[in-house]
C-alpha positions in Angstrom: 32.2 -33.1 -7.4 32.9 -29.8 -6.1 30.3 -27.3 -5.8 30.5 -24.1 -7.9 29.6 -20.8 -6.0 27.9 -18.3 -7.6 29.8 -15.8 -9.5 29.4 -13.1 -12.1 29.6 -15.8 -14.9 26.1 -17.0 -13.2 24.8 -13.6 -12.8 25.3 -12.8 -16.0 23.4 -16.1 -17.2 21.0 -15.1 -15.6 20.3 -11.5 -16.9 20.4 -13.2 -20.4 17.7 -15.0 -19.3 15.9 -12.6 -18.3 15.9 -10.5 -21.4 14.3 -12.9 -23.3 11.4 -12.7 -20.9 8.6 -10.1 -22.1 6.6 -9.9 -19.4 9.2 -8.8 -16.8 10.4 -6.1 -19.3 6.7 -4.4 -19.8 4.9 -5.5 -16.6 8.1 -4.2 -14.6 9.1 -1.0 -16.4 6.2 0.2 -18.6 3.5 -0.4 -16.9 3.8 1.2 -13.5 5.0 4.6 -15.5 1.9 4.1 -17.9 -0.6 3.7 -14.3 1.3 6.3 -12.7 0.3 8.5 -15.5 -2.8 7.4 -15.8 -3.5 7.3 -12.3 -2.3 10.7 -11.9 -4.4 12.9 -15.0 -7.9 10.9 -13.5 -7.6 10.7 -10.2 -5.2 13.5 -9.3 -7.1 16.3 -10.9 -10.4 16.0 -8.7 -9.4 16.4 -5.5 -8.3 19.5 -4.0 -5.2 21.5 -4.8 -4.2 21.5 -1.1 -4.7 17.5 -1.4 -3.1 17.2 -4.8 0.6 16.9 -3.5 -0.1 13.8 -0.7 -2.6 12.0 -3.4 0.0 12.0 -6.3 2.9 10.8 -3.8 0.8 7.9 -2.7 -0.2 7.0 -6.3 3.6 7.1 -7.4 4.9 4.6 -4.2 1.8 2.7 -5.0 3.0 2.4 -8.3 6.5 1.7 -7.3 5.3 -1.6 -5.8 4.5 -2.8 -8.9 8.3 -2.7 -9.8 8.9 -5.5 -7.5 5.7 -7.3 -7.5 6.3 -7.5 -11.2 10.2 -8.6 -11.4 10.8 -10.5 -8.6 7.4 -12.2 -8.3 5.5 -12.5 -11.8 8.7 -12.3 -13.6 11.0 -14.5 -11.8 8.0 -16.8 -11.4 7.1 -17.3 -15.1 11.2 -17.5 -16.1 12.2 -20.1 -13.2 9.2 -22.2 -13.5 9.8 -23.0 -17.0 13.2 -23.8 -16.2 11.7 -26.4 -13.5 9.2 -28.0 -16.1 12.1 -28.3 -18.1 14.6 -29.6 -15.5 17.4 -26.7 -16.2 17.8 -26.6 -12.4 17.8 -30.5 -12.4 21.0 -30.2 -15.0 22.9 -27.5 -13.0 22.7 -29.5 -10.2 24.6 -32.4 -12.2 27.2 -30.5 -13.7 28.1 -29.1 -9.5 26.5 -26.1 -9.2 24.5 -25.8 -5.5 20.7 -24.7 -5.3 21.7 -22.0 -2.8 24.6 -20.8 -5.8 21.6 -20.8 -8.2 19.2 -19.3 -6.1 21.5 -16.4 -5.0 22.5 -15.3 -9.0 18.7 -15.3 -9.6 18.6 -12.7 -6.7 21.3 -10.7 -7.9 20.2 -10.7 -11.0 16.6 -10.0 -10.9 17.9 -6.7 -7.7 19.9 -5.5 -11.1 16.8 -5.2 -13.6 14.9 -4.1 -10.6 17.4 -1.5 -9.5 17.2 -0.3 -13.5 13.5 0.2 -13.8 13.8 2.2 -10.4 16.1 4.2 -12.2 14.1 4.8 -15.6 10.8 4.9 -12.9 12.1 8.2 -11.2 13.4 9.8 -14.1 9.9 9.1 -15.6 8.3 10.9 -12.9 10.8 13.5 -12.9 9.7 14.7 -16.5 6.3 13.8 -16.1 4.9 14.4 -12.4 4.8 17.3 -10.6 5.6 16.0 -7.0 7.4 17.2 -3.6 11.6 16.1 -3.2 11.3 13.6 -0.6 13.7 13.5 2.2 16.8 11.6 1.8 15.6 9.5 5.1 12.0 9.1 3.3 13.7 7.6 0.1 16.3 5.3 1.5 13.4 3.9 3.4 11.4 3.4 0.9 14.3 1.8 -1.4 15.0 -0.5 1.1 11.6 -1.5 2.1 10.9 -1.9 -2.0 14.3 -4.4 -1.9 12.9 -6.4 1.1 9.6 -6.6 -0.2 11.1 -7.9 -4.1 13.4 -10.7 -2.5 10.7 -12.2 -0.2 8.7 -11.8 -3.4 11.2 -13.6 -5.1 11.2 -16.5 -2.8 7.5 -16.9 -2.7 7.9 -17.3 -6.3 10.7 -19.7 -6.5 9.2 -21.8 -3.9 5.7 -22.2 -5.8 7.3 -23.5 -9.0 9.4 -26.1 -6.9 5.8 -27.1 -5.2 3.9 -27.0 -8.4 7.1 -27.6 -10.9 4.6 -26.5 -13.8 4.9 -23.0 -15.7 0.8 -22.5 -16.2 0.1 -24.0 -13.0 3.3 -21.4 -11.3 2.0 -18.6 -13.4 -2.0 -18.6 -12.8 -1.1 -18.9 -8.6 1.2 -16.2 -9.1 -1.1 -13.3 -11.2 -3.9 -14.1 -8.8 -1.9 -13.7 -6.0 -0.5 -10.6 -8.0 -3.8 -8.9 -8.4 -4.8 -10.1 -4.9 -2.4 -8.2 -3.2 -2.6 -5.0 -5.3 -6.7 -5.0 -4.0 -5.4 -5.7 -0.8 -2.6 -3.4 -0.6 -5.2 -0.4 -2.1 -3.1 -0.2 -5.6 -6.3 -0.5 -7.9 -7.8 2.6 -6.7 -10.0 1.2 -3.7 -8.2 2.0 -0.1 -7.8 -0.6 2.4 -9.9 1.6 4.7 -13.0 0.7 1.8 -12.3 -3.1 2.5 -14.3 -5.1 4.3 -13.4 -5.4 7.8 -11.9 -9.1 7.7 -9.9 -8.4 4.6 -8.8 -5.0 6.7 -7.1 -7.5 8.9 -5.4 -9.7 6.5 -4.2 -6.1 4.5 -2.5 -5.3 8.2 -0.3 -8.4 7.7 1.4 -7.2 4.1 4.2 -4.5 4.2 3.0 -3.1 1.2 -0.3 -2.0 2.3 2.3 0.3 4.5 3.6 1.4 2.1 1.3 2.1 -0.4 -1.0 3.6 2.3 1.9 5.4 5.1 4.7 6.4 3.4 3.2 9.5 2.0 2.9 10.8 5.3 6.6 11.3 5.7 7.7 12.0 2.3 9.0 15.1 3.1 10.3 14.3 6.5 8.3 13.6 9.9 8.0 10.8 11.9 6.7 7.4 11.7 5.7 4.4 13.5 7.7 1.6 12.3 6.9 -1.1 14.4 3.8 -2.5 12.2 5.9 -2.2 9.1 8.4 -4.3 10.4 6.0 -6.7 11.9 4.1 -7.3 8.6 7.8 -7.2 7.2 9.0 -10.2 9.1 5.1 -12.0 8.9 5.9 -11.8 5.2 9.5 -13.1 4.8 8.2 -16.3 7.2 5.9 -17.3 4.7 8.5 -16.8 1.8 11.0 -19.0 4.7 8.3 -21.7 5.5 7.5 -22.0 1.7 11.2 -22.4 0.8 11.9 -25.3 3.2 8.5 -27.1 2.2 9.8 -26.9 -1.1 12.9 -28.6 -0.3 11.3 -31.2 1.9 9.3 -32.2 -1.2 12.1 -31.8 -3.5 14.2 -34.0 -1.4 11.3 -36.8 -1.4 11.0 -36.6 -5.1 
């Protein structure tokens, strides 16, 4: 049988599917404009008015982690693994559609949501924060480094329920690894600098704690060394890479 390449038609399967799915819809666009807020009226009003600017950019990129952390990894993890447990992949397969076809219209699909809670995330902050215009360099960094991060996310996520092939096995891995990185990464209000040293280390290795801790720094232009970004960066997609092809191996052997 000839193999189907993805398409629109896919695509668009796809995004039904994920409209059905709660948790993408509140964990992906409410919530990180409700902790932004939050974040911003407890924390933003006790430190100093020459601080005030730096502290509420760094709670909003913090917060705009969430966006992909909660799409492309709790999300998609929750959707696809229920789909495994319930051998949807099993049947698309049969009826000539490739993994690769599949795995591709997930990505599209889930970049599409993810690109519309960006969109409703700025115009929150827009009406509800006051913060500094960020250079156009500053924000076509961060959107790309917030793209990067969602699809290795996305992969991590997709390999697990192919490992596990269970949705509450899938989805208890993937909220503890959820709320490990966001203690890690500094995203529930303790820095990484507060960690203890040996967890310091292992924060070094995830792009986000870059992101959630740097990118402030050059939010309204500047320079920046990029090199341990991109490091953690490509430390991050391997594991997504070695994940997918373990998944695969075992696939292939069941």
């Amino acid at each position: 049988m000839k193999q189907k390449r993805c398409n629109w038609k896919m695509v668009l399967y796809e995004l039904r599917n994920i409209n059905g799915n709660f948790m993408t819809h509140f964990f992906g666009i409410v919530f990180p404009s409700m902790m932004t807020l939050i974040f911003s009226k407890t924390i933003g009003i006790q430190v100093p008015e020459a601080a005030r600017d730096q502290v509420l950019v760094s709670i909003v990129l913090s917060m705009s982690l969430v966006i992909p952390m909660s799409i492309m990894f709790i999300g998609y993890g929750a959707l696809y693994s229920q789909e495994v447990e319930h051998e949807v992949p099993l049947r698309m397969r049969l009826f000539g559609f490739h993994e690769r076809s599949l795995l591709a219209a997930k990505i599209i699909a889930h970049m599409i949501l993810m690109t519309a809670a960006f969109v409703i995330f700025a115009v929150f902050q827009m009406i509800t924060m006051d913060i500094p215009k960020p250079a156009a360099s500053s924000l076509i960094c961060l959107l790309v480094s917030l793209y990067l991060i969602g699809i290795i996310l996305l992969v991590i996520a997709h390999s697990l329920a192919d490992i596990f092939r269970k949705f509450g096995i899938t989805f208890g891995i993937t909220m503890s690894i959820y709320f490990l990185l966001m203690v890690l990464t500094g995203m529930m209000g303790i820095s990484t600098e507060q960690l203890p040293k040996a967890l310091q280390k292992v924060a070094a290795t995830l792009p986000m704690t870059y992101v959630s801790n740097d990118f402030a720094d050059f939010w309204t232009g500047g320079s920046y060394n990029f090199m341990p970004f991109i490091q953690s960066l490509l430390f991050f997609g391997a594991i997504a890479g070695i994940l997918l092809m373990y998944a695969q191996y075992r696939n292939r052997r069941t």
